[in-house]
Structures are given as structure tokens and as C-alpha cells.
N, C-alpha and C positions, 0 to 999 in steps of 0.2 A: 581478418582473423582466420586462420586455418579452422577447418573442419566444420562441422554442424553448427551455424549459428544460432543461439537461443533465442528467445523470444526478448523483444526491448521490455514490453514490459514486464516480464517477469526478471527480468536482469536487476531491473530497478525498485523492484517489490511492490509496483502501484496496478491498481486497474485498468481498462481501455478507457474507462469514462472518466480519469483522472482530468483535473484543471493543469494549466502550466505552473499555477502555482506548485500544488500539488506534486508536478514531474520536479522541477527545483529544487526543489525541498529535499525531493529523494534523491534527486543527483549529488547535491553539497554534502548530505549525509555519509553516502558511501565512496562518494571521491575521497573525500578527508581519512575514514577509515583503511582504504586498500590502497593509498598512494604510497609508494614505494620508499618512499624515505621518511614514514612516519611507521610502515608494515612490511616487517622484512620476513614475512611468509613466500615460499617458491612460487604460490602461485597469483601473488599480490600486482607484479607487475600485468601480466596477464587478466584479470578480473578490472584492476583499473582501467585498461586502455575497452575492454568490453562496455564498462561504465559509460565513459567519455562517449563512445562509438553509440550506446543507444541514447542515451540525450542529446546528441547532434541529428537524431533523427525525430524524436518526439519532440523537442521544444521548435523544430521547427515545423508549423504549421501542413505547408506544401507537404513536406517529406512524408510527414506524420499517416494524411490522408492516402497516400502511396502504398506507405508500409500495412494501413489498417485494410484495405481495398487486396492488393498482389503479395506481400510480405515480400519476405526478403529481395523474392527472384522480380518481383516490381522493380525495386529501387536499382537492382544490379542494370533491368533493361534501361533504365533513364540513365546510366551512366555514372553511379553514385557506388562509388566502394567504400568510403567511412576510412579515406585516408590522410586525415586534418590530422596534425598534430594535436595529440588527445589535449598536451598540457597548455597549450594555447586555450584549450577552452577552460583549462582548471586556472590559468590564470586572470583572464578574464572575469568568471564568476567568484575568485575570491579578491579583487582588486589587484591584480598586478601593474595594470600601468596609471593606475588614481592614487597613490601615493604611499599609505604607509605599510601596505605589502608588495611583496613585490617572490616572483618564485622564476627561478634562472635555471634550466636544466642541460647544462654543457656538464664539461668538465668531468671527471674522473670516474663517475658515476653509473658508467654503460648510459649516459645517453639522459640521465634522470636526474643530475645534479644535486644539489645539497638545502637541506629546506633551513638551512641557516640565513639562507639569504631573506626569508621572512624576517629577520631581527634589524637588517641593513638596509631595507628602502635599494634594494637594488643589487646591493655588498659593497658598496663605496664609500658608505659611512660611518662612523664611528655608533655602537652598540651605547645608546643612553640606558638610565637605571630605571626606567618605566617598565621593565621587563619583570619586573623584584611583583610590581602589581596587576598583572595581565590574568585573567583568566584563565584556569588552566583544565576547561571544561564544558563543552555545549553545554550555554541554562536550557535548550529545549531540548524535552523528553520526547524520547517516538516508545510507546507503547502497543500492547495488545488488546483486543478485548473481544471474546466469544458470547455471542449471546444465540439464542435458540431463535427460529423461523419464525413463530408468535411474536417474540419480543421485538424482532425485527418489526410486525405489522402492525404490533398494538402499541408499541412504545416498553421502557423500563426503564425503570431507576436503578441506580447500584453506586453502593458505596464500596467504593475500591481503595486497595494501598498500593501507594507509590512512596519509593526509595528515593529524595533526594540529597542534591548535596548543596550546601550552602559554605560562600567565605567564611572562617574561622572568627568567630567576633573577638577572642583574645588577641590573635597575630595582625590578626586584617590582612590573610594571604600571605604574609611574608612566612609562614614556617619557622618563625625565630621569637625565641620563647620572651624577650624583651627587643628594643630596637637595637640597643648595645650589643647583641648575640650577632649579628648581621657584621661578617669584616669585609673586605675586599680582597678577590682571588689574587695572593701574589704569582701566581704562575703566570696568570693572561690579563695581571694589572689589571681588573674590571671590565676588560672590552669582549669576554665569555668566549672569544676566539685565542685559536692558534695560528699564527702564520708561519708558511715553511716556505721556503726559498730554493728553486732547483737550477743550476745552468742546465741548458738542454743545447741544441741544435739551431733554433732556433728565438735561442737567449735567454735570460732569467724569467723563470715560470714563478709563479707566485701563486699559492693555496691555501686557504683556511680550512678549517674544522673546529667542532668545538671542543673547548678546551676539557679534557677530562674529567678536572679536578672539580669544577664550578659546574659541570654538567651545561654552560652554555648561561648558565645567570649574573656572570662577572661577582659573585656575592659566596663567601663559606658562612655558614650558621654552626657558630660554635655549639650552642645550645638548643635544641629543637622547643617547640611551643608545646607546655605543660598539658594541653588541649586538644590538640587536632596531631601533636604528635610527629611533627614536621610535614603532614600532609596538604597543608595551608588550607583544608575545609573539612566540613564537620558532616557527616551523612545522619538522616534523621527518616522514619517512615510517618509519611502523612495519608491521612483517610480522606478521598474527596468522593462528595455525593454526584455520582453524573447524572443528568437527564437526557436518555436518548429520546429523541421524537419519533413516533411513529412514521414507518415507514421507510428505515434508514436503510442504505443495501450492501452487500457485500460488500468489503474490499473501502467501505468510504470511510475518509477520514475526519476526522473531528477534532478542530481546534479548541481549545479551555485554555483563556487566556490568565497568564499569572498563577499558572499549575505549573511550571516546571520547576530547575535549578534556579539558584540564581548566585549573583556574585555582586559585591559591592552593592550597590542600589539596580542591579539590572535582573529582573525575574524574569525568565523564561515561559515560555507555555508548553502544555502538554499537547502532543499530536497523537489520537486514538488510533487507530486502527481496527476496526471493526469487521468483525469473520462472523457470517451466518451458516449457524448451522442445519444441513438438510432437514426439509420435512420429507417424512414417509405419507403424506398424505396431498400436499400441496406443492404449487412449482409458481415459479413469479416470472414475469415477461413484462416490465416498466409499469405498467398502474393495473395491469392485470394478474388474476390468480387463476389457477387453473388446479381442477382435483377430477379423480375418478370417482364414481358412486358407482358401487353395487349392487342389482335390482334383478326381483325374479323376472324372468322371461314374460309369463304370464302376465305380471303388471304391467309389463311395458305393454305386450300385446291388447288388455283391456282398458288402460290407463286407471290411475291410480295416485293417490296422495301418498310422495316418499319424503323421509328425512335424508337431509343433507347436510357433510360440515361444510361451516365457512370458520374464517380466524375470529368470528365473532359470537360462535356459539351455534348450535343444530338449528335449523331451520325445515318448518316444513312445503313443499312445492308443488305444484301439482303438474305429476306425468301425464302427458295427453294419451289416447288411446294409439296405438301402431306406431308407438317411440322405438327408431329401429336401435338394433348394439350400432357403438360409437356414435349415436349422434348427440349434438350440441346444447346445451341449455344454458342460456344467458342470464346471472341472474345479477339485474341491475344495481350497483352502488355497496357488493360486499366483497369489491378488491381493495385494494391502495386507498386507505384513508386521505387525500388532501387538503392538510390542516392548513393550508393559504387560501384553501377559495374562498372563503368568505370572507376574508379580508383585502387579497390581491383581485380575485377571480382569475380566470385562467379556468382549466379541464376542471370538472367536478371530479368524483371519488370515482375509481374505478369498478371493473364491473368481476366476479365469477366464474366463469365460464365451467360447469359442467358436464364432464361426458359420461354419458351410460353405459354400462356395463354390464354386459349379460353373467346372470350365475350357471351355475350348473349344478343344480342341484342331484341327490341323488337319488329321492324318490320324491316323485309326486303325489298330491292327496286324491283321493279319488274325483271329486269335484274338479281339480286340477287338471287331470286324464280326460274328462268328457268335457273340458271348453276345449281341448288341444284337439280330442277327435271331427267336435263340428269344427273347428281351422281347418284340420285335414281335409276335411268330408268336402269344404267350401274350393278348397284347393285341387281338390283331386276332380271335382266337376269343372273347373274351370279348365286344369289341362285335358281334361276329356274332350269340350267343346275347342279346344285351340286342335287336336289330334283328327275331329273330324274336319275341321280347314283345310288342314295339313294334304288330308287324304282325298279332297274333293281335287286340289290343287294339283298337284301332281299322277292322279289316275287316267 
């Protein structure tokens, strides 16, 4: 692909710590929408073959490790340019050579062929009337869902609405207001194709497309369905209750099975998608949390009992005496809740980590002023006796 290559996984919409399921999932998602003979947007062929090009490198393992390690300029030195035929891998992943799909891309098409051969097992067959009840719609939902840096920690419930769509229970998918509404295209006699006939140079060429009039169903519907309106399904908003678990991160996705579309008897699941939003006060790194506290000077210097957040509410700790700015404070078991150990075991909860912060205030109390002058006073004797060393040394 010419120019700046993007990143694979942002091409794909997923995280680094995505599963292969997970990369799948996104790949059959966005294949199906930017494939060129289903999206006739300018820049559809182009975005597909991007597609294709970063799931040949994240689904495969080796590559993967490459790309996540050197990025691009990695993969270029091992000799890998991402020059597979994209649709060889689009038809592998949706069955092209296991039988009842099949996707050919020669012919007329710059190179991208005709996805009518989806209806043909090949295009050598004759177009049966199973097509009248096919689904005419992913049952799985890909959604969104924002929840705040807490909610990520501590967990949340939310009752959410999703738009599905469901078969038509008047037509049962046919779009035809009775079965009698249902005729047979006399232009392409039922088979939803056209065939044209060319001599050429190298002898009688032979092409389908589909047939205009039938839209490629072999079926006219005199009559649309009093119900769905000839859209062969019914859209409805449902409320479902989620329960995220504490803990959940960025970018993870979250299956809810028998939450999606559905068709016929086949219901779909819902795929979350899950966006945290920043804290202004905390930063997360796998089971640990990490915040800044702000502390006068002075306490650190004499040590002192300060409050601290954690995502579980103020806590208070006690500052040792000469806690210098930026150093560390561990505080055991109030990062990353893990709601498995006591059941799996594995890592307990994680930990806090605190760093101090000097303030700067802009006056101090008078009592303030005279512990800082004995500090001084301690420090200015100290370099005094370091200055006669100095002077013995060198004289």
C-alpha cells in the first residue's frame, strides 16, 4: 500500500491485547462492509485491501509478535510486504472453497468480480429459491459503551437500549404481504441472473449480472407485507441490563449472548465495546494504579499522617519523616480488584502506588519558618564542616 501505513490495529478497531477471536470478528465485520462489490464508495477498494493486509498480520501469530516488537519497518526487514491476494483471504474466511459460498473475482470488474457468484456455489449452478429466506442481515450487534475510570475499577451496572431487528413474523422474511403476492421474474425466469453472450477474439464470452427487475431474487412481490412494509423485518428497541465486572479495561470487548438480531430461530449476540474514560487523578498499568498526592513540604520533612485517594474511597497513611518530592508509596491491595482469586487463585488484588508531591505554598506560618531555619541552620553547619575538608585538602 503506498504512503504512511496505519497502524493494524487501529485499521481494525481492536486493542494490542485483543484475542484472535476478537481480531476475527473485526476482520469479517469490516471485510463484508468495505468489499467492493457490496461498497461502492472511492475509497472502499482501498480500505478493503488495508483490512485484509492487517489481519494477515495479526491473526498470524509469528507476524503479530514482529509487528507489536519493530512495527512496520520489522516486518518490511523479514521480507514481508502484505502482498497475498487480499480476497483469497476474504474467501477463505467466509467459505469459499467448503461449499455453499463461494466469491470469484476475475472478470469485468477491475479485478474484484461479481459477488453474485455468492448465490452459485461457484457460478455454475443454477440459483435455487432458498434465497426468498436468507437473512438479509448480521444477527450480531457491535456496539459502544463509555463508562468513567471508577466504573471501570469498581464495576457498574447499566441499563442500555439497543435497536434491533427481527424476521417479519407476518411475511416470515418474504416481504410479500401473502404467499400468493410472491410471482416469478419473467425477465430472468427465476434463476435472478442475466446472461449476455459476446463473440470476441477469442470466442463466445459469456457474463451474468443480476437481473434488474428481481433485484437478483428470481421472485416480483406484487403486493408488499402490510407489516414490515416489504422490508422482510421488523426493528424494535430493547433495554438490557449489563453487568460490567470490576476491573474491565479499555478497548475490551464483551460478549452478551442472545442480545442481538435475530432471524428465523437464529439470535445473535451483542459485542460491547468498552471506552474508559480518563481520570484526572489516577493512571492504571495491568493490576496496578498509580495517583499523585499533594503534600506540604514541611510534612514530608517532619513526617506526618496524610489523606490519600484510592478508587475505593480517602484513606489515611502515614508519611515517614524526610519523604523526599517524587518518592514512592506502596500501598498494599488498593489497585485492581481480582474478583478470581478466591476462587481460581492466581495474583491477589493489586497494589497503589503513590507519589509525593511537593506544594508550594505561598506563605508559611511562623512556626513553619522556624523548623525550616533549624533545617537551614543543620545544613549550613554541615556545609561549613564539608568547606573546612575542602580547605585542609587542597592548601
Amino acid at each position: 500500500m503506498a504512503g504512511i501505513k496505519r497502524d493494524y490495529y487501529v485499521v481494525l478497531g481492536i486493542s494490542k491485547n485483543s484475542t484472535q477471536d476478537e481480531i476475527k470478528r473485526a476482520f469479517r465485520r469490516l471485510a463484508m462492509q468495505y468489499h467492493p462489490d457490496r461498497n461502492k464508495a472511492p475509497d472502499a477498494e482501498q480500505k478493503f485491501k488495508e483490512i485484509n493486509e492487517a489481519y494477515e498480520v495479526l491473526s498470524d501469530e509469528k507476524r503479530r509478535k514482529t509487528y507489536d516488537q519493530f512495527g512496520h519497518e520489522g516486518l518490511n526487514q523479514q521480507g514481508w510486504t502484505g502482498g497475498s491476494n487480499p480476497f483469497d483471504i476474504f474467501n477463505e474466511m467466509f467459505g469459499g472453497s467448503g461449499g455453499g459460498v463461494k466469491f470469484s473475482f476475475g472478470g469485468n470488474s477491475g479485478g474484484f468480480g461479481s459477488i453474485f457468484e455468492e448465490m452459485f456455489n461457484g457460478g455454475t449452478r443454477r440459483r435455487t429459491n432458498k434465497r426468498q429466506s436468507q437473512q438479509i442481515y448480521e444477527i450480531d450487534i457491535d456496539a459502544n459503551l463509555t463508562i468513567t475510570f471508577l466504573e471501570s475499577i469498581l464495576g457498574v451496572k447499566r441499563k442500555v437500549k439497543i435497536n434491533t431487528k427481527h424476521q417479519c413474523p407476518h411475511c416470515h422474511g418474504s416481504g410479500a404481504d401473502t404467499p400468493s403476492d410472491i410471482k416469478t421474474c419473467s425477465r430472468c425466469h427465476g434463476t435472478g441472473v442475466i446472461t449476455t453472450r459476446q463473440r470476441t477474439i477469442l470466442g463466445i464470452m459469456e457474463s451474468q449480472e443480476y437481473c434488474p427487475d428481481c433485484k437478483g431474487s428470481g421472485k416480483i412481490i406484487t403486493k408488499v407485507c402490510s407489516q414490515c412494509h416489504g422490508h422482510k423485518y421488523i426493528e424494535r428497541e430493547d433495554f438490557i441490563e449489563l453487568d460490567i465486572k470490576p476491573g474491565v479495561t479499555n478497548g475490551s470487548i464483551l460478549q452478551y449472548s442472545n442480545k442481538g438480531n435475530s432471524w428465523s430461530n437464529n439470535v445473535g449476540d451483542l459485542n460491547l465495546t468498552i471506552y474508559v474514560q480518563p481520570s484526572r487523578i489516577f493512571k492504571r498499568k495491568n493490576q496496578t494504579i498509580y495517583a499523585n498526592v499533594l503534600v506540604d513540604p514541611i510534612d514530608a520533612i517532619t513526617g506526618s499522617i496524610i489523606k490519600i485517594p484510592t478508587p475505593y474511597g480517602i484513606k489515611e497513611i502515614e508519611m515517614k519523616s524526610n519523604t523526599a518530592n517524587g518518592e514512592e508509596i506502596n500501598v498494599s491491595g488498593f489497585g485492581i480488584k481480582n474478583i478470581k482469586h478466591k476462587m481460581f487463585g492466581g495474583p491477589a488484588n493489586g497494589d497503589l502506588v503513590v507519589t509525593i508531591v511537593y506544594a508550594r505554598p505561598k506563605k508559611y506560618t511562623k512556626s513553619e519558618i522556624e523548623k525550616l531555619k533549624l533545617i537551614n541552620n543543620d545544613k549550613n553547619q554541615e556545609v561549613a564542616e564539608f568547606e573546612q575538608i575542602v580547605s585542609k585538602e587542597v592548601s
